[in-house]
N, C-alpha and C positions, 0 to 999 in steps of 0.2 A: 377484536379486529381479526381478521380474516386475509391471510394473505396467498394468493395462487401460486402454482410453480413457477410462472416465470418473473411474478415479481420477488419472491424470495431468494430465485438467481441473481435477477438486480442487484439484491441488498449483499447477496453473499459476495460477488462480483467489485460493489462498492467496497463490504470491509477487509478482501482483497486489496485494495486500490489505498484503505486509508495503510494498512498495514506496508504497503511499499513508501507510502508518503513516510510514514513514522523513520522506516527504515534507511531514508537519505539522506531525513533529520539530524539522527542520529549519528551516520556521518561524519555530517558537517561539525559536529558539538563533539564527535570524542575522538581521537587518536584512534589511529585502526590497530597501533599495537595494542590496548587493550581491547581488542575482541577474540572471540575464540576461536576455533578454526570453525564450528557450523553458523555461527554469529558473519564470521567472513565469507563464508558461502554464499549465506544470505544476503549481505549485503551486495556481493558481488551479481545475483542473479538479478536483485532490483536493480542494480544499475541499469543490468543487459535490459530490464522488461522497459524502465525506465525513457532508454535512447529508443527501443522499439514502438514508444505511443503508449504502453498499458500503466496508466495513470490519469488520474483524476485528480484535478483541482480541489481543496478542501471547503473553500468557499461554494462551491460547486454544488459538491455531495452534499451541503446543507442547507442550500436554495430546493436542490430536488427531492432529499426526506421529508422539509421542514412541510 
């Protein structure tokens, strides 16, 4: 399988998007005092991308790989 540049943005773009999902999960399921300070960075920047739009549905991204 053969993939062009702009679909391999796509996919980078998507596992971009799963990796913020992961990231709110994550969240949600642990205490923020157990994260570290780049763990809280992180978190803190998904939020911002989060309230900005830059996310994707999980069910989503697996209608449009699948």
């Amino acid at each position: 399988m053969t993939l062009t540049e702009s679909r391999l943005r796509l996919v980078l773009e998507k596992l971009d998007a799963v990796r913020l999902e992961l990231l709110r999960l994550r969240a949600m399921l642990l205490p923020e005092e157990d994260l570290s300070e780049e763990e809280r960075r992180e978190l803190e920047d998904a939020r911002r991308e989060i309230e900005e739009g830059k996310y994707i549905d999980l069910e989503d991204l697996i209608k449009e790989l699948g």
